[in-house]
C-alpha positions, 0 to 999 in steps of 0.5 A: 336037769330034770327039764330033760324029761318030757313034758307029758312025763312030769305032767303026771308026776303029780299023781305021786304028790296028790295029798300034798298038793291038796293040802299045800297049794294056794286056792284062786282068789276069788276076782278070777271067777268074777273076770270069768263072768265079766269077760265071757258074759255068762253066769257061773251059777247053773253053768255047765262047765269042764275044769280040765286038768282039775287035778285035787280040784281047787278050781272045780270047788270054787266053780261048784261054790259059785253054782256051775254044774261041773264035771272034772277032766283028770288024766291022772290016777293018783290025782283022780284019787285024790279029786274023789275024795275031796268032792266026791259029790262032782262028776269026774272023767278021766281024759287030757286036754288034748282030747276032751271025752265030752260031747260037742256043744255041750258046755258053757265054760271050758276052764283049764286051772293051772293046766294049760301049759301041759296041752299041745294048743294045736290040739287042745284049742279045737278040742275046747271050741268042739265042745263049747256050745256057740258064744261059750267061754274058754277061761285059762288061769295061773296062781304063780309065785309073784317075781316083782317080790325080791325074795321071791326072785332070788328062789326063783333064781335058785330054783332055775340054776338047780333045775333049769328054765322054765321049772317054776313060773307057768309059761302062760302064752295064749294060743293064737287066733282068739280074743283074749281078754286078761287080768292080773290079781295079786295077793297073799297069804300067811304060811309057816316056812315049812308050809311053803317049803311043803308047797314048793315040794308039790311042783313037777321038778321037786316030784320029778326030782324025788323026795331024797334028792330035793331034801338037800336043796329044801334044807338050804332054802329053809336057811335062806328063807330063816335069814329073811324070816327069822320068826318062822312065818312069811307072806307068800305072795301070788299074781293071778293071771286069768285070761278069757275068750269067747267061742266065735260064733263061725267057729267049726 
């Protein structure tokens, strides 16, 4: 199983997938920026906010659309690499979750996008809290294939039974001790198989795994995406779970 291998290993696998990822997986829809406003209680517009873990930077352009003064957090090499050429005109720094290279106070919003179920949350909620100035926002988002959809769930199950639990829907609990408020949006978009199948290449177990050994498994799910599709093209559908907290006020 390639779920032996420790988190922090896969977690930056995705450097070697970084144009893929940039071109094949899906953006956020747009109702995740507006639970972030409504819930935290703050304007994007002229914020000063962290996207951590920004990998390609899906989530830092869609910030920057909606006017936020961003700065991108990136581990990674190859996905820094790719994130410089695909905003070149938005600060990045290079750093984890776990220890965000930022100063104290300085930020409005904190966002991990697709990010935070590769920190320690024992280390990273205080490191987002040192940073957020009082009353700012820590937001924690998920675009995740949506199992309530039938052929969704039967490559789910494939996808667990080659890999193991845990290799493809987000582990999306919440870290104790703040007030949480969420929101579930779901909708789709309109692919090619292939496009998807490109897609699903781009998660940590397909990269882990390397692109000779996952060929196999992506012909097979070609032929059983093929049955139900017969026309080439599918709706994949995503639920979008966006869930946010504001710094309290006594916080250290």
């Amino acid at each position: 199983m390639t779920y032996d291998i420790p988190a922090a290993e896969r977690a930056l696998a995705f450097g070697r997938a970084a144009r893929a990822y940039a071109a094949y997986r899906p953006e956020y829809p747009a109702g995740v920026f507006d639970a972030v406003e409504e819930f935290g209680g703050l304007r994007l517009a002229g914020a000063r906010v962290a996207d951590v873990g920004t990998g390609t930077g899906l989530a830092a352009r869609a910030l920057r659309d909606r006017g936020a003064r961003v700065t991108g957090v990136e581990p990674g090499a190859g996905m820094a690499e790719q994130f410089r050429r695909e905003l070149p005109d938005v600060p990045l720094v290079r750093g984890d979750g776990n220890r965000l290279p930022l100063a104290d106070g300085s930020l409005d919003l904190v966002a991990y996008a697709q990010s935070w179920h590769w920190t320690d949350p024992a280390r990273a909620v205080p490191s987002a809290l040192r940073v957020l100035r009082p009353g700012g926002v820590l937001a924690l988002w998920w675009n995740d294939p949506d199992p309530a959809v039938p052929w969704v769930a039967e490559q789910q199950a494939r996808i667990v039974a080659r890999f193991g639990d845990g290799c493809y829907i987000s582990d999306r609990t919440l870290p104790a001790g703040l007030s949480w408020r969420t929101r579930e949006l779901r909708w789709s978009r309109r692919v090619p198989i292939d496009f998807h199948l490109a897609k699903l290449a781009t998660h940590s177990a397909f990269i882990v795994l390397g692109e000779a050994r996952g060929a196999g498994f992506l012909a097979a799910e070609r032929a059983h995406l093929l049955r139900h599709f017969p026309d080439g093209g599918l709706d994949e559908p995503y639920v979008t779970t966006v869930s946010v907290a504001v710094r309290p006020a006594d916080a250290p």
